[in-house]
C-alpha positions, -999 to 999 in steps of 0.1 A, spaced: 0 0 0 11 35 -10 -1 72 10 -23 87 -21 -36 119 -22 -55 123 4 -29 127 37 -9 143 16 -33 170 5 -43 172 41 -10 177 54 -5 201 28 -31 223 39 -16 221 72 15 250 64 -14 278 65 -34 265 97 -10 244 117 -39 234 145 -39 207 167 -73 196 157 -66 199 123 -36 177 120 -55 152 145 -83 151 118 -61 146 91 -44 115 111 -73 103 120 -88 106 88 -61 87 68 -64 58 95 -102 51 93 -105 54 55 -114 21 40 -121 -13 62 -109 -22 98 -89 -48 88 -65 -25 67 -58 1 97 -25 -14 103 -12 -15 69 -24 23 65 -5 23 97 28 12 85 23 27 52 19 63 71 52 58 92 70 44 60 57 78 43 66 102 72 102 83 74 110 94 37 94 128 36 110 147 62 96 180 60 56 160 63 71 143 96 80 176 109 50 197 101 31 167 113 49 166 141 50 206 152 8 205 142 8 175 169 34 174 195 42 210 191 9 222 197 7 194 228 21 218 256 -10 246 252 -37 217 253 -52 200 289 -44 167 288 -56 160 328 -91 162 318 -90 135 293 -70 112 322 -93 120 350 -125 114 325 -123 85 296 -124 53 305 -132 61 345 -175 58 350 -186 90 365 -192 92 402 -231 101 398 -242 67 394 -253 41 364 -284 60 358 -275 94 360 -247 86 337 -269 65 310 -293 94 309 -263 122 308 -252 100 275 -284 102 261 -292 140 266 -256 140 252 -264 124 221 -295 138 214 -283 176 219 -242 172 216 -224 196 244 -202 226 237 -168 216 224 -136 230 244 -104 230 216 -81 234 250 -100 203 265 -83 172 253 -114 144 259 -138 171 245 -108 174 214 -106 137 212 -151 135 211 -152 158 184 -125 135 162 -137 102 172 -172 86 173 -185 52 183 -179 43 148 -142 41 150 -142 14 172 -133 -13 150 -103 5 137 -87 16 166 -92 -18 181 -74 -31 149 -45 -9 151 -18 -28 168 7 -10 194 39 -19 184 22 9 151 13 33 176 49 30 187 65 34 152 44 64 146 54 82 179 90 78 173 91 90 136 68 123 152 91 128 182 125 126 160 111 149 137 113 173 167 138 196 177 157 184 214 135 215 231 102 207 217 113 175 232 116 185 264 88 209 265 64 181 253 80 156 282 79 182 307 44 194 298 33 159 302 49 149 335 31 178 350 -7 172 335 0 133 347 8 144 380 -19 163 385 -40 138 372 -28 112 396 -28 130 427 -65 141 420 -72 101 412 -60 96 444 -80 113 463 -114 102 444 -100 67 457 -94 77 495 -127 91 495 -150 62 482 -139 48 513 -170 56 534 -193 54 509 -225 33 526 -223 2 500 -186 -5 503 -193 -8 539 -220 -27 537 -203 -52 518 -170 -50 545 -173 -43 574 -141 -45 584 -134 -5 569 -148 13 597 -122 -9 622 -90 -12 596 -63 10 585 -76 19 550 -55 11 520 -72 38 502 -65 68 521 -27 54 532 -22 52 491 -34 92 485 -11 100 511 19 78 496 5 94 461 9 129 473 45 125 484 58 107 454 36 139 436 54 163 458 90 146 450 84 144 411 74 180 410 104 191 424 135 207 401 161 176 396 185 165 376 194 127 366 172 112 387 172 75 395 147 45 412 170 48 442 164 85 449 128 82 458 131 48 483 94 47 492 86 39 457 82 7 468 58 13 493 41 32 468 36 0 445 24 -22 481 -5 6 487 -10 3 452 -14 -36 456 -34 -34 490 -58 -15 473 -61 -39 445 -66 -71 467 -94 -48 488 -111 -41 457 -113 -74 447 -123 -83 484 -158 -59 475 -163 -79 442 -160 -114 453 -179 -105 485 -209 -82 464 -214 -115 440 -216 -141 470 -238 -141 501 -240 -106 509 -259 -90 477 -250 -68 454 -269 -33 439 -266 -20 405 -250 15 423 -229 -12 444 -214 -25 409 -213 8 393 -187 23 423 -166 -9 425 -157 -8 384 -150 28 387 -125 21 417 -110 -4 396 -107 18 365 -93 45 388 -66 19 404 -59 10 367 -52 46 355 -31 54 389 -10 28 382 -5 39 346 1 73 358 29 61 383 49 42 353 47 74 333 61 95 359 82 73 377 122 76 371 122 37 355 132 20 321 119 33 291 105 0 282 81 -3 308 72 38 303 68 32 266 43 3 273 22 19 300 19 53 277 7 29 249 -15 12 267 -28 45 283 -32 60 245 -50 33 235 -78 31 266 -85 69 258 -89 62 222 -113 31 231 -135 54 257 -136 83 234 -154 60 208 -173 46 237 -183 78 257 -215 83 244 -225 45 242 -254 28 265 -248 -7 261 -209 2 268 -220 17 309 -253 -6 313 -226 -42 309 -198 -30 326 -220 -13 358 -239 -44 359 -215 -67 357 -211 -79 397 -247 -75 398 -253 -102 371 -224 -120 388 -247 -122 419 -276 -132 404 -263 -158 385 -245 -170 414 -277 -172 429 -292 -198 403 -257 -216 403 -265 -223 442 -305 -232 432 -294 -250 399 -271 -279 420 -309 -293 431 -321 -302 399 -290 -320 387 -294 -360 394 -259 -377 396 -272 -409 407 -303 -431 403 -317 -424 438 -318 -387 431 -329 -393 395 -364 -412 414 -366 -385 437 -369 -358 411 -393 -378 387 -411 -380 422 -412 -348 423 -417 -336 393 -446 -361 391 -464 -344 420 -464 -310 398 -479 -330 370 -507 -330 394 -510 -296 403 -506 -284 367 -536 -308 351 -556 -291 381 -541 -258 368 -550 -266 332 -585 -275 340 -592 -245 355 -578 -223 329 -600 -239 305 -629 -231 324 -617 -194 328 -620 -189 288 -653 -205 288 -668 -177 307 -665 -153 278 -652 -127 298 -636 -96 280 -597 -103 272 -583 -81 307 -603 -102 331 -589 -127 318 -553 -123 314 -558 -110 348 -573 -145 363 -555 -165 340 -521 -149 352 -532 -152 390 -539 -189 382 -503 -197 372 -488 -175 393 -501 -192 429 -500 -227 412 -466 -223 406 -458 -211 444 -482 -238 456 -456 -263 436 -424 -247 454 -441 -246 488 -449 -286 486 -412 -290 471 -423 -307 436 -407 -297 407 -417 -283 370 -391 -293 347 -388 -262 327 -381 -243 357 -347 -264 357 -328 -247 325 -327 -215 342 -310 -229 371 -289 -257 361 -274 -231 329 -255 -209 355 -242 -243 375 -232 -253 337 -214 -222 338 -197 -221 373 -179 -254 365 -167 -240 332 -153 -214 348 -139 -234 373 -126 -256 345 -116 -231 316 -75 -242 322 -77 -273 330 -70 -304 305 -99 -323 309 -123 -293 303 -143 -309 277 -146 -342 296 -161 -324 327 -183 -304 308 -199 -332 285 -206 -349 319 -221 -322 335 -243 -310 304 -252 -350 299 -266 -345 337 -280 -319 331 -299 -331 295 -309 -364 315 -321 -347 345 -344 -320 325 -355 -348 306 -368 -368 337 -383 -339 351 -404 -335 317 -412 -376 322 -426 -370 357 -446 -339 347 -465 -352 315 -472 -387 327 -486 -372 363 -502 -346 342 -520 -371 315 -533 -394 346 -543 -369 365 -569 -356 339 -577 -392 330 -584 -395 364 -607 -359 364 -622 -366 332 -639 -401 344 -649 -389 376 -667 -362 360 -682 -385 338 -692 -409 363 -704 -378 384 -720 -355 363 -727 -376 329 -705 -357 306 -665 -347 301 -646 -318 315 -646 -303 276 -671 -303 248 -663 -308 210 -651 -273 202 -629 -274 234 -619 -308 222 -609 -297 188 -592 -261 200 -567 -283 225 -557 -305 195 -552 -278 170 -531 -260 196 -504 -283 209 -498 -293 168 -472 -276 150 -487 -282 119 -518 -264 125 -507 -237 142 -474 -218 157 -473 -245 187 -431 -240 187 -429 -204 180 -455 -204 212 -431 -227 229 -400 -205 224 -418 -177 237 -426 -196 269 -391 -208 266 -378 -170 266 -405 -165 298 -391 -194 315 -356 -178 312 -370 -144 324 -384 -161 358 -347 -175 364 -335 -138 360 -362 -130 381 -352 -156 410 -316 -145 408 -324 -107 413 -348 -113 443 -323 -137 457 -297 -111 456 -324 -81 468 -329 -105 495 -290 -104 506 -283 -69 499 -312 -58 522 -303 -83 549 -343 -91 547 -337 -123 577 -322 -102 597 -352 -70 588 -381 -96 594 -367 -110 626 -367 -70 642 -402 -63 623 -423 -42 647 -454 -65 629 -441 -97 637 -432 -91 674 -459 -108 688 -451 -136 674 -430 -162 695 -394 -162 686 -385 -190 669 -412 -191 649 -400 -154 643 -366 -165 631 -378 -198 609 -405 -179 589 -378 -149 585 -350 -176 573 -374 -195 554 -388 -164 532 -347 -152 533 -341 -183 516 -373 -188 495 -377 -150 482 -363 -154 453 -381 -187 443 -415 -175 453 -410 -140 432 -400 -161 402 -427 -185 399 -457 -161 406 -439 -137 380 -437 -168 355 -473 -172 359 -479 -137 352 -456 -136 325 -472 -166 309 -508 -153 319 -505 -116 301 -487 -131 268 -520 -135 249 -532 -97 263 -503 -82 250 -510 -101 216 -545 -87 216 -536 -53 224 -506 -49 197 -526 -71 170 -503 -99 173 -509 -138 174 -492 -140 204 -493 -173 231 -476 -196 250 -474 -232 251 -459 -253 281 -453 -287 282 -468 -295 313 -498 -279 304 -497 -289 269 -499 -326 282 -526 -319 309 -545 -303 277 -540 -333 255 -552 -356 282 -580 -338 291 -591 -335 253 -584 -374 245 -600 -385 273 -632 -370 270 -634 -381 234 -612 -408 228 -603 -405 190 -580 -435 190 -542 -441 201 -527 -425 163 -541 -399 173 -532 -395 213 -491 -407 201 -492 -376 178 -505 -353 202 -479 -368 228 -453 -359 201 -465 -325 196 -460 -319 232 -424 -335 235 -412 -312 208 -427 -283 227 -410 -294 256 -381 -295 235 -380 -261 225 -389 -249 263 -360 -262 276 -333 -258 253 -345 -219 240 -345 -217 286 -314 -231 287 -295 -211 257 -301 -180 269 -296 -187 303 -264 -199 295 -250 -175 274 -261 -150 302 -244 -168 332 -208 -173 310 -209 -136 297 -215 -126 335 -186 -143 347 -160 -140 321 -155 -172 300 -168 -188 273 -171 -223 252 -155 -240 224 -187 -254 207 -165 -280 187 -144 -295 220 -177 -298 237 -194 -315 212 -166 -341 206 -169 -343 247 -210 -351 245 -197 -377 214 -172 -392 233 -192 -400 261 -223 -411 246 -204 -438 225 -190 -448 260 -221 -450 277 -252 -442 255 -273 -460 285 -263 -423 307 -283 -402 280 -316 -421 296 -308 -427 332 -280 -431 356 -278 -467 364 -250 -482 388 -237 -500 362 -236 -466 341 -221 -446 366 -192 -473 378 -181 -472 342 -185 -435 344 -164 -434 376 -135 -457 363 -133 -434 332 -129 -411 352 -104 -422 372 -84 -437 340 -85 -402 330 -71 -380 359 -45 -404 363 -36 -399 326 
């Protein structure tokens, strides 16, 4: 690739109006022209250009460097890439004012010189441009450079970095109090804080740098050390808040929000210190790169929404998903005692749900207008789903939710070590198996069940729970053929996943709030015993998050069809639990003959099909963007392979024979 016209016209133009902004613009505008992917080449080809032409390095570099020493460059360290102190809201709805009605531009501002060059556009080409370029380019700018430009660019710099770091500083030492961090420890109102002990350590090595020297060295400044320890301390106490905000104690979204921007600040600070520090150039050079590069990165993402609303809600997903991790363990069978227990289980919702279909179906045959009931409809599923958790059954598709974020613990757990793809074929073949029994114990409870309502109202009352036109509507419904039974079931499928979300926020509400220890001290409850006191508050501690979730389930699934009627859409849900309490209840009061009752059972396993694995997906890809990792679809498949051919028997249930051979694999293999 060869420099064309266009820099070179634009440098050109630069002899009459030699602005900062203007040779920015004309760097910047070379760089971004054509795709991503050829940044770097334009990169090299620019250096290659400005090494043979001389007089264009130097008027570049006066226009760039020369022009450096009249701009403030603290703003633009103190700002990009460091979330405001206001709070995730306030800051998503400053962006969007921002973007909607741009602010006032400052030319002596550097972050407000770098917004008005760089938009959220340039992203993928400044995250193609590698840094070793970055480097090249500098040096060709800085040679071209007389020795007291140099000096006045380095000594303009030290200063603005300074002042930077020593105002960083003190934003760190005074997040110390702030209500949340001490929520989540304690232990700051009773230690010696790391924060304010590294302000005061950043003030004297400010003070020290500031003064008039001449060759200075490391050994001149001896409690540079103890700077890097404070530094360190700070670190580990910061990552004390995130570990302990995404466990037991709770997190909050303004929780999360403070604890990235103390690590963004800690990250900058250090940056700062390894810019002004008397070290090797290597490690200077690196850090300033680095440092270049973030405030390139935030400038194209200063005005983003999606950029603030993932990274300030990061712990908090972390928490919630923890949350479900802990839930998820209970629905995984390892073992054939536990695989009974939860087709046991599951079975005993298959009653409750027929009973839930059945009344349902008598809900639309009142005619009542479509509000009524959405509304009765949505109160239906909502209790019968609590009823289910408060007896301790289980409804299979409230599994994928759960057992997704224990899937994704263990690969995080597992994401170095050598048999990553073993584990996790085990653990997703447990988790396929025991979704899979759960579905079992629901539909067959279900289908007996309304066998068992449908003849004792016809030995009671003479005729069947449903008449021909109910008969015909249930059958039409569950078949994919005849109508859009799995689009339906995806939706439900999406609905299931939103409950799990659900779960995992009121879980985490419940810890943030301390709401065992609020109930046990509730002026309401005094007069009741105790004990009592203490077990209903540990017991709704424990159980808020469940309860929340399946009422909001059933509200989600009840509404679906409302909000199809009110935007004109053919919107619905189908379940597999209910889907199967419906197909029983419409075979068995008019028996059309076992082709037909097989094809309806077939109908409802592919709905249960797509409610689980759409629940699961999502849920999934949710819980491993939350914590970091991810998943080689190819190794994990060739896991799943590996071990089916094994033991194809461990697909269907976990038999002792299965799981001895399982065992002795595994054994074979860690020993390997």
């Amino acid at each position: 690739m060869t420099v064309t016209d266009p820099l070179d016209e634009a440098l050109a133009s630069l002899s009459e109006d030699n602005r900062l902004e203007t040779c920015l613009d004309a760097l910047f505008g070379w760089l971004r022209a054509g795709s991503p992917d050829a940044a770097p080449e334009r990169l090299e080809a620019l250096v290659r250009y400005l090494d043979e032409n001389a007089d264009r390095a130097r008027q570049l570099a006066e226009g760039i460097l020369g022009r450096f020493s009249e701009l403030e460059v603290y703003p633009a360290l103190v700002r990009l890439g460091i979330l405001s102190r206001e709070g995730l809201f306030r800051e998503m709805s400053t962006r969007l004012y921002d973007r909607l009605n741009p602010p006032p531009v400052d030319p002596e501002d550097s972050s407000d010189l770098l917004a008005s060059l760089i938009t959220r556009h340039d992203k993928p080409w400044l995250e193609a441009l590698p840094a070793h370029g970055w480097l090249r380019l500098g040096r060709v700018l800085l040679s071209a450079l007389d020795t007291d430009a140099r000096q006045q660019v380095r000594v303009h710099l030290q200063e603005e970095c300074l002042y930077a770091l020593e105002m960083l500083a003190i934003w760190v030492a005074a997040e110390e109090l702030d209500p949340e961090l001490m929520r989540i420890d304690e232990r700051l109102t009773r230690i010696d804080s790391p924060f304010i002990a590294l302000q005061r350590e950043v003030h004297a090595f400010v003070e020290f740098r500031a003064t008039p020297a001449g060759e200075m060295r490391r050994d001149d400044y001896p409690a540079l050390d103890h700077l890097w320890v404070m530094l360190a301390q700070c670190n580990d106490q910061v990552a004390r808040f995130r570990r302990r905000g995404a466990g037991s104690l709770g997190s909050s979204v303004n929780a999360s929000h403070l604890i990235e921007r103390l690590e963004d600040t800690l990250r900058r600070i250090e940056r700062l210190i390894v810019l002004t520090s008397p070290t090797a150039r290597i490690p200077c050079a690196r850090s300033g790169l680095r440092l270049w590069q973030e405030l390139l990165l935030a400038t194209a993402e200063k005005g983003s929404l999606g950029a603030v609303w993932k990274k300030s809600t990061r712990m908090v997903s972390r928490s919630i998903t923890q949350n479900k991790s802990d839930h998820g363990e209970h629905y995984i069978s390892r073992d054939l005692p536990s695989y009974l227990r939860l087709v046991a289980t599951a079975a005993g919702a298959g009653v409750i749900i027929a009973v839930m279909a059945l009344i349902k179906i008598t809900i639309e045959s009142w005619g009542l207008s479509p509000l009524p009931q959405a509304l009765l409809v949505s109160f239906n599923y909502g209790l019968g789903f609590v009823l289910v958790h408060l007896v301790h059954f289980t409804i299979a598709t409230k599994q994928p939710a759960m057992t997704a974020a224990s899937f994704a613990a263990e690969v995080e757990r597992n994401r170095r070590g050598r048999s990553v793809s073993r584990k996790l074929a085990r653990l997703l073949l447990d988790v396929n198996r025991s979704q899979w029994a759960a579905v079992w114990g629901n539909v067959a409870a279900a289908l007996l069940t309304a066998l068992a309502i449908t003849w004792l109202a016809l030995a009671a009352l003479g005729t069947p729970p449903l008449d021909a036109e109910q008969i015909a509507y249930q059958l039409r419904a569950i078949s994919p053929v005849q109508s859009l039974a799995l689009l339906y079931a995806a939706i439900a499928g999406l609905w299931l996943f939103c409950s799990g979300i659900i779960a995992g926020f009121f879980d985490n509400r419940a810890d943030h709030v301390q709401l065992e220890r609020r109930l046990v001290s509730h002026p309401a409850l005094q007069r009741i015993p105790r004990h009592r006191r203490e077990r209903l508050a540990h017991y709704l501690h424990e159980n808020y998050g469940a309860l929340a979730g399946n009422f909001l389930f059933g509200v989600l699934l009840g509404m679906t069809g409302y909000v199809g009627y009110l935007l004109g859409l053919p919107l619905d849900i189908r379940h597999v639990a209910f889907s199967s309490a419906n197909l029983g209840f419409a075979s068995f009061s008019d028996f059309q003959g076992w082709p037909t009752f097989l094809l309806g059972l077939l109908f409802v396993m592919l709905i249960g099909f797509v409610n689980l694995w759409v629940s699961f997906a999502l849920a999934l890809m949710v819980a491993l963007r939350s914590r970091g990792c991810r998943i080689e679809p190819g190794i994990l498949l060739a896991g799943v392979k590996d071990e089916f051919f094994r033991n194809p028997l461990r697909f269907f249930i976990p038999t002792v024979l299965s799981s001895r051979k399982s065992g002795a694999g595994d054994g074979r293999q860690e020993r390997s």
